[in-house]
C-alpha positions as CSV (number, residue, x, y, z in Angstrom):
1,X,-18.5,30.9,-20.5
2,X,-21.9,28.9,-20.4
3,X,-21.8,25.2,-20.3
4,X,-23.5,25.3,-24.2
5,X,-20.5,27.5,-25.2
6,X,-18.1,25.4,-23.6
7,X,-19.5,22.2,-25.3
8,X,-19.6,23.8,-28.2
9,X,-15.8,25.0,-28.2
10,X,-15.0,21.1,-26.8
11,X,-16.7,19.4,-30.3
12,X,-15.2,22.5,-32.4
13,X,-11.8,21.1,-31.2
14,X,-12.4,17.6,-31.5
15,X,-14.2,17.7,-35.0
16,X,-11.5,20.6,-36.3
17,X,-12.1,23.4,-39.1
18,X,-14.2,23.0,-42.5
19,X,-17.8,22.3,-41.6
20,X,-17.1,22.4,-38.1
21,X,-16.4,25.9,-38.0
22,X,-20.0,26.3,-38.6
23,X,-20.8,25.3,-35.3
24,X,-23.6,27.6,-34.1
25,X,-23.3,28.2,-30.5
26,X,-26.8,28.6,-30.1
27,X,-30.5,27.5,-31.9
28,X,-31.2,29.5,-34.7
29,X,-28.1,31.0,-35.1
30,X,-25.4,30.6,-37.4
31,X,-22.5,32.4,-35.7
32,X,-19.2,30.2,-35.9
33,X,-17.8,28.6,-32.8
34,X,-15.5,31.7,-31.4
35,X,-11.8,30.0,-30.6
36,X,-9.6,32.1,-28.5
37,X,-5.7,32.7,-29.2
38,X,-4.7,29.7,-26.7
39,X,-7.5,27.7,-28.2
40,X,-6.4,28.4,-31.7
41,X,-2.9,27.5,-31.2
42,X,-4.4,24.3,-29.9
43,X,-6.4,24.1,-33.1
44,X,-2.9,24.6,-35.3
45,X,-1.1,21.2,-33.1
46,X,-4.3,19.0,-33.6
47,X,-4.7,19.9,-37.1
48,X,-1.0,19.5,-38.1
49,X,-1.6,15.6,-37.0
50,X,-5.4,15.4,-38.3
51,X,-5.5,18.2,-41.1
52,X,-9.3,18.4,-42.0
53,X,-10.8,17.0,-44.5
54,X,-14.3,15.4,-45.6
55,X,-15.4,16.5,-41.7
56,X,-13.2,14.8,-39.8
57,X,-9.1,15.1,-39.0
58,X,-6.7,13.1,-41.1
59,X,-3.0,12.9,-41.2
60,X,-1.5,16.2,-42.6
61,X,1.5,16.8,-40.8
62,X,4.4,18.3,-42.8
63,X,7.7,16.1,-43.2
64,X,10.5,19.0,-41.7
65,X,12.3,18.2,-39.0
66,X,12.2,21.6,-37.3
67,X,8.5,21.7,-37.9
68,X,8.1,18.6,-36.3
69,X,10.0,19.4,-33.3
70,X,8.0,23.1,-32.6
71,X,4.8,20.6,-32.9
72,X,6.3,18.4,-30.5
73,X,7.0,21.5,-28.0
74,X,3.3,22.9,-28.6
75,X,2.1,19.1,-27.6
76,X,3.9,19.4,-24.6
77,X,2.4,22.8,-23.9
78,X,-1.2,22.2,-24.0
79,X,-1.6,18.7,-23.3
80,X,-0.8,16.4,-20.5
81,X,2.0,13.6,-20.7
82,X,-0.4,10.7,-21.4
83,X,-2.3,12.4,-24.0
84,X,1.4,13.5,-26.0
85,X,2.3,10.1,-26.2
86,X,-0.9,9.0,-27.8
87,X,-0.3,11.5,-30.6
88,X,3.4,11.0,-30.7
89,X,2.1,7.2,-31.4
90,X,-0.3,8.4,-33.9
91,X,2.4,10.7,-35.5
92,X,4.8,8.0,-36.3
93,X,2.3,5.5,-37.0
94,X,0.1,7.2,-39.7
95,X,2.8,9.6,-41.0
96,X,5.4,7.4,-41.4
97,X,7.7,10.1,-39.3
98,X,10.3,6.9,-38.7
99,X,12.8,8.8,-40.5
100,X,12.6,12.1,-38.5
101,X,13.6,10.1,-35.4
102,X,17.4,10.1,-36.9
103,X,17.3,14.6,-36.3
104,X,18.6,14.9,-32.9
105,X,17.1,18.1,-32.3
106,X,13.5,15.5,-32.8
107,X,14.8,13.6,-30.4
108,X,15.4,16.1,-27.7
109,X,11.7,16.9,-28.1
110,X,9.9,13.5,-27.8
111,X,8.0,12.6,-24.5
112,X,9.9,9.3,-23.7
113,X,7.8,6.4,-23.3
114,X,8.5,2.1,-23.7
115,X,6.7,2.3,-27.7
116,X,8.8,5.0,-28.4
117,X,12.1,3.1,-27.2
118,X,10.9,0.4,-28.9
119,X,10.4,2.3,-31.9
120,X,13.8,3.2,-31.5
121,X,15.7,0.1,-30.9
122,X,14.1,-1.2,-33.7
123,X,15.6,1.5,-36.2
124,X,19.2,1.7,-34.6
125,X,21.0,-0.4,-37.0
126,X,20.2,2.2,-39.6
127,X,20.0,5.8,-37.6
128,X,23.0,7.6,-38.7
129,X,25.7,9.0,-36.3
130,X,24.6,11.8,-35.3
131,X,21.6,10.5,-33.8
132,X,22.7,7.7,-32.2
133,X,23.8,9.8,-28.5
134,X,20.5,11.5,-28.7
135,X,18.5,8.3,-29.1
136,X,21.0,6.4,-26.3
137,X,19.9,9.6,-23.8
138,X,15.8,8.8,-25.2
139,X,16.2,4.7,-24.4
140,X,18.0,6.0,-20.8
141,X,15.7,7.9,-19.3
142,X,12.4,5.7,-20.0
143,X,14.8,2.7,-18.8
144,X,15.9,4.7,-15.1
145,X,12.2,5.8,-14.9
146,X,11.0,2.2,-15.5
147,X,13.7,0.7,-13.1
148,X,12.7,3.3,-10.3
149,X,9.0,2.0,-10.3
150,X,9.7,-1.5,-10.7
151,X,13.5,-2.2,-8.6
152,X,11.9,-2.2,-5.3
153,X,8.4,-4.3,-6.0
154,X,10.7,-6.9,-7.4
155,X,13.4,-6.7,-5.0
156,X,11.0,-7.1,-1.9
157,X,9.0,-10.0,-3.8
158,X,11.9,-11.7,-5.0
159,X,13.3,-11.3,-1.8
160,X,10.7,-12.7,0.5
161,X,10.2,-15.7,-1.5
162,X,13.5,-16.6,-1.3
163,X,13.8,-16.5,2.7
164,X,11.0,-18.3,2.9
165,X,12.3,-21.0,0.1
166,X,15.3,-21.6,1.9
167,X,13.8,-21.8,5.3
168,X,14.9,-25.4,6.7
169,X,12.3,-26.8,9.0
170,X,14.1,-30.2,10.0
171,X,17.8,-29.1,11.1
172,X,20.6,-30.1,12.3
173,X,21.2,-29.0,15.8
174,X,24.0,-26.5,14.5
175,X,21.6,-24.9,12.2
176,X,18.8,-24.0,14.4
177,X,17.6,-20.5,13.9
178,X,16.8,-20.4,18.0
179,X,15.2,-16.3,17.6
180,X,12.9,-17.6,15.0
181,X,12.4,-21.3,16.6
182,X,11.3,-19.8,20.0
183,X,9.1,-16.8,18.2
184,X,7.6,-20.1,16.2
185,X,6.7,-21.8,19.5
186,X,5.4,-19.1,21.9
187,X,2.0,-21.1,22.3
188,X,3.9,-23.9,23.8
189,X,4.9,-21.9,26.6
190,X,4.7,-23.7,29.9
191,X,4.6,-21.2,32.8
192,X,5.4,-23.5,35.5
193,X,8.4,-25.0,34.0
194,X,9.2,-21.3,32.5
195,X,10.4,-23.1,29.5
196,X,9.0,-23.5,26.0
197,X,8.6,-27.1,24.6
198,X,9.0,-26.6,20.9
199,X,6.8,-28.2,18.3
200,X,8.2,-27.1,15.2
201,X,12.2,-26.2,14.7
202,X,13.2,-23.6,12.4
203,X,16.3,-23.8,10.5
204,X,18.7,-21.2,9.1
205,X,19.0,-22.9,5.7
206,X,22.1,-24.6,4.3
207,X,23.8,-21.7,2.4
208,X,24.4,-21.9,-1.4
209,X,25.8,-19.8,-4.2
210,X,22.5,-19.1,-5.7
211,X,19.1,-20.2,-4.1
212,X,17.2,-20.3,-7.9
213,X,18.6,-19.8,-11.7
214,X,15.7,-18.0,-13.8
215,X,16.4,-17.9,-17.6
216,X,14.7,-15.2,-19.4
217,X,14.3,-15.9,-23.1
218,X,12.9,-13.4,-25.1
219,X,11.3,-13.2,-28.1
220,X,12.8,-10.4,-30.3
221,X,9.9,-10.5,-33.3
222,X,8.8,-6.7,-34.0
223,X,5.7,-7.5,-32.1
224,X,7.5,-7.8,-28.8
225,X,8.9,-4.8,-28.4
226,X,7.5,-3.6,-25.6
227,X,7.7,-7.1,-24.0
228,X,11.5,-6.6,-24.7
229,X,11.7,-3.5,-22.9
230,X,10.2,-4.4,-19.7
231,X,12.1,-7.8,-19.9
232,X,15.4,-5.8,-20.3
233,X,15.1,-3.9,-17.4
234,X,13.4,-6.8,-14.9
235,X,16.5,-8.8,-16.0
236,X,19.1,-6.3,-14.5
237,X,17.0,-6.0,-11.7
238,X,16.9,-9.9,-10.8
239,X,20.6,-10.0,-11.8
240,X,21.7,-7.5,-8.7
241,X,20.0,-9.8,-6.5
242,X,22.8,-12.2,-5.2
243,X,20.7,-15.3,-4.3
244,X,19.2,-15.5,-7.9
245,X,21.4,-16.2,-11.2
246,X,19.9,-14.7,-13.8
247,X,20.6,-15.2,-17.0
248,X,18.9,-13.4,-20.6
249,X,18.6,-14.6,-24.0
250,X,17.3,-13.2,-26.9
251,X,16.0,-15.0,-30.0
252,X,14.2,-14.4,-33.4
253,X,16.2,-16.9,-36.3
254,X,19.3,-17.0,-34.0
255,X,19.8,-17.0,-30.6
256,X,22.0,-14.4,-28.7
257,X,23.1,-14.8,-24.5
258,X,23.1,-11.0,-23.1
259,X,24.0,-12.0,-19.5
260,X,26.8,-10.3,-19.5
261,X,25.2,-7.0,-20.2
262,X,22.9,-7.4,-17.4
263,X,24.8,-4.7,-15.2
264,X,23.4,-1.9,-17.2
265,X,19.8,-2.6,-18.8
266,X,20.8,-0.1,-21.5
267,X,23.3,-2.4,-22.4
268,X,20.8,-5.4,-22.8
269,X,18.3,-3.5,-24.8
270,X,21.3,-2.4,-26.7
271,X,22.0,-6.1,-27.7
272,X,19.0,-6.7,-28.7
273,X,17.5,-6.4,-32.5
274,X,14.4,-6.4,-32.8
275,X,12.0,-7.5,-36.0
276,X,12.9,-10.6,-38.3
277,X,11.4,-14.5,-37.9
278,X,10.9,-16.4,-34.5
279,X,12.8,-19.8,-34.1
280,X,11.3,-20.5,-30.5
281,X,12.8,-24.6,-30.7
282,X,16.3,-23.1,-31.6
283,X,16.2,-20.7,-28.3
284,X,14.8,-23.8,-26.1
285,X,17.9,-25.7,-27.4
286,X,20.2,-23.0,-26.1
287,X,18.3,-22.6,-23.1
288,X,18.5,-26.2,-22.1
289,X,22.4,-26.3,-23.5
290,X,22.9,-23.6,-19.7
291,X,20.6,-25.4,-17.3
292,X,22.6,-27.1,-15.1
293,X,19.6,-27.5,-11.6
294,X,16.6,-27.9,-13.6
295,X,14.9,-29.1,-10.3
296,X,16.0,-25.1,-9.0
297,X,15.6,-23.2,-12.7
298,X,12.6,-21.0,-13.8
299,X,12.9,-20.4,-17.4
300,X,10.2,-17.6,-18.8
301,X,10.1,-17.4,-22.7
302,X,8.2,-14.6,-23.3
303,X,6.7,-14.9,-27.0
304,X,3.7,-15.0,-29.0
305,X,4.1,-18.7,-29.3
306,X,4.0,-18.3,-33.6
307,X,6.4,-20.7,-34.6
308,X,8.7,-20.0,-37.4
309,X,10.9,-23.0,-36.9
310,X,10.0,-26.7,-36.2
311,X,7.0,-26.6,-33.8
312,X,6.9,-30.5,-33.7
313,X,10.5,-30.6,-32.3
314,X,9.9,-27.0,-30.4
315,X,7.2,-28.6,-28.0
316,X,9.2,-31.9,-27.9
317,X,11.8,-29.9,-26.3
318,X,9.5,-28.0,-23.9
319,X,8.1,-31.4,-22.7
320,X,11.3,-32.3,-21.7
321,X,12.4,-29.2,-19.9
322,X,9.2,-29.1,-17.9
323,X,9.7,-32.7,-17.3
324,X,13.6,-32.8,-16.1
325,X,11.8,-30.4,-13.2
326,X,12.3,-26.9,-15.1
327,X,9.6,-24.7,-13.9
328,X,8.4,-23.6,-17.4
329,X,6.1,-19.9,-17.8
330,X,4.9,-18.7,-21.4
331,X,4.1,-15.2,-21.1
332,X,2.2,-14.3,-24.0
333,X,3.0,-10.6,-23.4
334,X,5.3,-8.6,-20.8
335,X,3.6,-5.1,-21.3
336,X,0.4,-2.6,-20.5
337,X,-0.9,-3.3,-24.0
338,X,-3.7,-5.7,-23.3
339,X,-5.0,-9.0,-24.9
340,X,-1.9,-10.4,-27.5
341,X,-2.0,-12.0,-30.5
342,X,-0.2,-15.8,-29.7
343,X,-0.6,-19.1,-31.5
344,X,-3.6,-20.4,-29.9
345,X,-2.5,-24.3,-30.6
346,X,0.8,-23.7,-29.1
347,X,-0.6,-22.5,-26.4
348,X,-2.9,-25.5,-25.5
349,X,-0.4,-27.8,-26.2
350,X,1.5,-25.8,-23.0
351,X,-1.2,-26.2,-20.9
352,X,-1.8,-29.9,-21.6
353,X,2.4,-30.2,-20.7
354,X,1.5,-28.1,-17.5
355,X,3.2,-25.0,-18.8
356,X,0.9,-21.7,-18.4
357,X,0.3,-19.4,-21.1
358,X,-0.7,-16.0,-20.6
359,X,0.3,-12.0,-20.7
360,X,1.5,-10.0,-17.6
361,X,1.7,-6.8,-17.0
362,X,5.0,-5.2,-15.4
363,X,3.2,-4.7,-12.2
364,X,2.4,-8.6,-11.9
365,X,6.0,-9.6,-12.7
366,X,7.2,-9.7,-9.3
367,X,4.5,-11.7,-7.9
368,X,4.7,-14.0,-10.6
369,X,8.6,-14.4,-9.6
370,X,7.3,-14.8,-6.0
371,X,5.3,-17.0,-7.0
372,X,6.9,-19.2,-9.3
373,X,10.3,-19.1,-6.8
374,X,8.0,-20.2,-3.5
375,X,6.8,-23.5,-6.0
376,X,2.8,-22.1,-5.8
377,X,1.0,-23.2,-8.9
378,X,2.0,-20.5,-11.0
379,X,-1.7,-21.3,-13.6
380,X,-3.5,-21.0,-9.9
381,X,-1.8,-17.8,-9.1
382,X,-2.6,-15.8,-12.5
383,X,-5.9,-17.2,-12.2
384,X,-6.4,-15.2,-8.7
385,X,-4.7,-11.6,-9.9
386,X,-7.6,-11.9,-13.0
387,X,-5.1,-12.8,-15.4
388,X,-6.3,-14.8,-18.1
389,X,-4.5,-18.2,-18.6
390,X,-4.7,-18.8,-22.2
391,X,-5.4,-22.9,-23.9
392,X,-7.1,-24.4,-21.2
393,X,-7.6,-23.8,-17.6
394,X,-8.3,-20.4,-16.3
395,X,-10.4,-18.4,-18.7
C-alpha cells in the first residue's frame, strides 16, 4: 500500500461515508477510497457512534441493548484501551445511553475506567436489581486497579514523612536511638581516642497512638465525581497505615462520616451519592465537631469551592480551623482531568487565610501527604511539582 493510499484510507475513516467515499486516491481520478473487510467493519463501529451526515460523523447509534454491547466488543477489537474509553465517554455523553448501563450483559462489555464508575455511582439509586452485581463487579475492578498503582507510592511517602516527623533530636538518655546517633556523627570521629564525640543526638521518638489525623472531606456535587473516586480509594489506603487516623466525610446539602467503610474502598464509594447542592460551611462544622489535635490534623476538602450554603459563615469557620493550628488544603480537583472550574473568590479568600487552592492529580497526592505531614509549606511545594496554586501566590 503507498503512503497516498494509506493516507487516503486514514481520512476515509476519519471523515466516514457520504462525500467521503468519493475520496479519489489519486489526481484526476475519481475512483472511491477501497476499504478492506477489517477496515469496513471498523467503518460500521465508528459510524454507529458518528452516523454521517452533512460530511461529518454524528451521533446515530441505535438504543438496543444487545446492539450496544456487540458495538462495545467490536471497540474492543480494533482499538486500543485508551481510545475505547474515549468513545465509550462520547457514547453515553451524546446518546444519552445512561439507561443501557442498567442491562447487565452492557455492563459486562464496558472497558472500566474512574468516568465510567462515576457515571455509575451516580445512577445507583435508580439501576434496577438486576444490574446492581454487575455494576458492583464494574466499580471493583477500576477501584483494585487504581489501588495497585497508587497503595505503594502513598504508602512509602506517607511513610517516610512520618519517621522523619517523629524523629526526636533532644532525648532523653533512655530514648537515644545509639545505631542512628553514631551513623549521625561519624565525622566526629576521633582516631586517637577511638571514640566518637557526638554533636547531634538522635532520638527514637516518644510513641503515640497516631502520629497525624488527616480528615478528608469530599465534595459529592456531580462535578466531582472523579475527585470522589480517587479520594475513596486514597482514603482506604491512608486508613491501613497505623500511624495515621484517617477519617472521610462526604458532603453536598448534608454531611455523611464514611470512616467506617474505609476497610474496603468499595464500601466508601458505595456511601457516597453523588449530584445535588454543595453546603461546604455545614461539612467544615462537622469536620471541626471530630478534630480533637488540630496542632497534629490535616484536613483536605476537596471541592470546587461554589458555595451553596452561607459563604460568609463558611470562610469564618475555615479561618478558625486554619488558625486553631489545623493544616488546611483546598484541592480544587483530585483527578487527570485538567484545569477545574472553582469559585475564584473563594479561593483568594483561602490564600489570603494561608490555605492553598489548587487541583492534584492522583500521582501528586502522596507527595502532597508527604508534604503537608513533614510541615513543608504545602503552597511552596505545589508550586515546585508545576502545579498551579489558584487566588494568589503561585501562578
Amino acid at each position: 500500500m503507498t503512503d497516498d493510499t494509506e493516507r487516503l484510507r486514514r481520512w476515509r475513516l476519519v471523515l466516514g461515508g457520504g462525500d467521503a467515499d468519493g475520496l479519489a486516491s489519486g489526481p484526476g481520478e475519481g475512483a472511491q477510497v477501497s476499504l478492506g473487510t477489517l477496515d469496513r467493519r471498523m467503518d460500521d463501529a465508528l459510524s454507529g457512534l458518528y452516523d454521517a451526515q452533512d460530511g461529518s460523523r454524528k451521533a446515530g447509534l441505535g438504543s438496543s441493548a444487545p446492539k450496544v454491547a456487540r458495538w462495545l466488543a467490536d471497540l474492543r477489537e480494533f482499538f486500543p484501551v485508551d481510545v475505547v474509553r474515549v468513545l465509550q465517554g462520547d457514547a453515553i455523553e451524546r446518546l444519552d445511553l445512561q439507561q443501557l448501563l442498567f442491562e447487565p450483559e452492557m455492563l459486562d462489555g464496558v472497558e472500566p475506567d474512574v468516568n465510567l464508575v462515576g457515571t455509575l455511582l451516580t445512577l445507583k439509586g435508580v439501576m434496577p436489581e438486576r444490574a446492581r452485581d454487575a455494576a458492583r463487579a464494574v466499580v471493583r475492578r477500576v477501584v483494585d486497579d487504581l489501588t495497585r498503582r497508587l497503595e505503594e507510592p502513598t504508602r512509602a511517602a506517607v511513610t517516610g514523612s512520618l519517621n522523619r516527623a517523629q524523629r526526636n533530636f533532644r532525648p532523653r538518655p533512655a530514648e537515644i536511638d545509639w545505631d542512628r546517633t553514631i551513623r549521625a556523627n561519624l565525622k566526629t570521629y576521633q582516631p586517637g581516642k577511638n571514640t566518637i564525640i557526638p554533636e547531634r543526638l538522635v532520638g527514637m521518638g516518644r510513641r503515640r497512638r497516631s502520629l497525624r489525623d488527616l480528615v478528608l472531606c469530599l465534595d459529592q456535587s456531580g462535578s466531582m465525581a472523579s475527585s470522589v473516586v480517587y479520594a475513596g480509594v486514597f482514603g482506604a489506603v491512608l486508613a491501613s497505615l497505623p500511624a495515621v487516623s484517617t477519617r472521610v466525610v462526604v458532603f453536598d446539602t448534608e454531611v455523611a462520616d464514611l470512616s467506617e467503610h474505609l476497610g474496603d474502598p468499595v464500601d466508601v464509594l458505595y456511601g457516597i451519592q453523588l449530584g445535588g447542592g454543595t453546603d461546604i460551611n455545614r461539612a467544615l462544622a462537622y469536620c471541626q465537631g471530630v478534630i480533637q489535635k488540630p496542632e497534629q490534623t490535616i484536613l483536605v476538602l476537596i471541592s470546587d469551592l461554589y458555595e451553596g450554603g452561607n459563604e460568609r459563615e463558611m470562610l469564618a469557620r475555615a479561618r478558625t480551623l486554619k488558625d486553631s493550628g489545623v493544616n488546611v488544603i483546598a484541592l480544587l480537583a483530585l483527578s487527570d482531568d485538567g484545569a477545574p472550574g472553582y469559585d475564584h473568590g473563594v479561593a483568594r479568600a483561602f490564600a489570603g487565610m494561608g490555605i492553598p487552592a489548587f487541583a492534584c492529580t492522583p500521582d501528586h497526592f502522596p507527595g502532597l501527604m508527604a508534604a503537608a505531614i513533614r510541615g513543608d509549606d504545602v503552597g511552596t511545594w505545589a508550586g515546585e511539582q508545576g502545579l498551579v496554586v489558584r487566588g494568589g501566590g503561585v501562578g
